[in-house]
C-alpha positions in Angstrom: -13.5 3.0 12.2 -9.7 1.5 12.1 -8.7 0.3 8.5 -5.1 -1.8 9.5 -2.6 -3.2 7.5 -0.4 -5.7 8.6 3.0 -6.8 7.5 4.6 -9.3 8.4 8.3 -11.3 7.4 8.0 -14.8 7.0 4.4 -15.5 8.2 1.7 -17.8 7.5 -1.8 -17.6 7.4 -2.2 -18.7 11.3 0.4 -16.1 12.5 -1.5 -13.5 10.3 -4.7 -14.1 11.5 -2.9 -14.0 15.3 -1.4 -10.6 14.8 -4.3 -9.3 13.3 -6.6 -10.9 16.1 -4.5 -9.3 18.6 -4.8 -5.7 17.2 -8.5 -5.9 16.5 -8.3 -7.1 20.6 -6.3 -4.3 21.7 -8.2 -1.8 19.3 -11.5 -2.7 21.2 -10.1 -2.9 24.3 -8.3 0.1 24.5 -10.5 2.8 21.9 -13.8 1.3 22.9 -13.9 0.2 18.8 -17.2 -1.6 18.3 -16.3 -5.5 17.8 -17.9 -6.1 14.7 -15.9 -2.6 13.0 -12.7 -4.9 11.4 -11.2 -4.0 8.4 -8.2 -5.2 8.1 -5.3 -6.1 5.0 -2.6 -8.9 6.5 0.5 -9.6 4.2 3.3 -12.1 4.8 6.1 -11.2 3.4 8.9 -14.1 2.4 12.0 -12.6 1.9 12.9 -12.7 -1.7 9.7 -11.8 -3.9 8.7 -9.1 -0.9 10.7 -8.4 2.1 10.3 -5.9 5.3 14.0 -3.4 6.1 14.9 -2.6 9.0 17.3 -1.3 11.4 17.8 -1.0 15.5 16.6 2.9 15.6 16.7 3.8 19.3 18.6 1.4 20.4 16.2 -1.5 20.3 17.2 -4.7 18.4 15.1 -6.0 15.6 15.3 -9.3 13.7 13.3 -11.6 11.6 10.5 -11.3 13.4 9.5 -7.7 12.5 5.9 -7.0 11.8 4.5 -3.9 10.6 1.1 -2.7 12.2 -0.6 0.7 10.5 -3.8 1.9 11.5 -5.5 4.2 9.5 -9.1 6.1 11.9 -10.6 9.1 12.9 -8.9 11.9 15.3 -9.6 12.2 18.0 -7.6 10.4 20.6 -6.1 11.5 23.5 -2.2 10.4 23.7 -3.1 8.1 26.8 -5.2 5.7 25.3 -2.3 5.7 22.3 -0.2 4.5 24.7 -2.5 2.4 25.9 -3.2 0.6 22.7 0.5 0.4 21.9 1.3 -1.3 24.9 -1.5 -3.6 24.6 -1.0 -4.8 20.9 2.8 -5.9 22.0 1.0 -7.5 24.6 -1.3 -9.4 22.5 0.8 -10.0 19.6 3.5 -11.8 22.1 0.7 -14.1 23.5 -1.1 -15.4 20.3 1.9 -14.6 17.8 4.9 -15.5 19.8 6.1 -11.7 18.3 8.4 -10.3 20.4 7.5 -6.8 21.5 10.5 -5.2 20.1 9.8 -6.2 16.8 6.5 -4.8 16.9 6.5 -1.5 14.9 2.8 0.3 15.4 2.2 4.0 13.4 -1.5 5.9 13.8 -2.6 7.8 10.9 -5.6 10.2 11.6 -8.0 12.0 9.4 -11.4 13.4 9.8 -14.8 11.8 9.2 -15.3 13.3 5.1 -12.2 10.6 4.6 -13.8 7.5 5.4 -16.3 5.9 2.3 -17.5 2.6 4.2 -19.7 1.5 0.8 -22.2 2.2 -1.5 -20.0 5.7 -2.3 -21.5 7.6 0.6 -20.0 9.7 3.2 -21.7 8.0 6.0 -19.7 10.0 8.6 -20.2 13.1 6.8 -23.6 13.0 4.7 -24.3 15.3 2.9 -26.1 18.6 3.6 -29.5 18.3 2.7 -30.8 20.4 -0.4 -33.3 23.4 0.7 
């Protein structure tokens, strides 16, 4: 259960729905995420009303074409298949986006199951205990 947020400078809707296209891809492929579990917030960002900063941390040069990617899911992981799912979002986000890996900035936040409210107010990863 990813929730990702996407941010990118100066794109439009079609080279949103690429980069978020490629991380739902690489998500699946890589953490075995069912395909129908997408929940995703894509932002384009133009420069002037909202804009994206940054710098070449680590020696690796970044322009215009920056784009944010932060996934939000359950621990669990192992560092591998991070790796794996790094590597494989650059991928994708070079062949549908045109995004150059370097500019591809990816960060994992994990939490446990009680953190996650997928409707109707519940817990469904963490009902409840029933009452005796």
């Amino acid at each position: 259960m990813p929730f990702v947020r996407i941010d990118a400078l100066g794109a439009d809707g079609e080279r949103l729905d690429a980069l978020g296209r490629a991380v739902h891809e690489a998500l699946v492929e890589t953490l075995d995420i069912p395909s129908n579990d997408r929940f995703q917030v894509l932002v384009g960002h133009d420069g002037t009303r909202s804009a994206l900063r940054y710098d070449d941390y680590l020696g690796i040069p970044r322009d215009d074409g920056i784009v944010y990617v932060a996934i939000t899911l359950r621990a669990g992981r192992t560092p591998e298949r991070k790796r794996a799912l790094y590597r494989r979002i650059a991928e994708l986000a070079h062949a549908y986006s045109g995004t150059e890996p370097r500019n591809v900035f990816i960060t994992l936040t994990e939490n446990s199951s009680i953190d996650w409210s997928l409707g109707h107010g519940t817990a469904q990863y963490s009902p409840a205990p029933a009452d005796n």
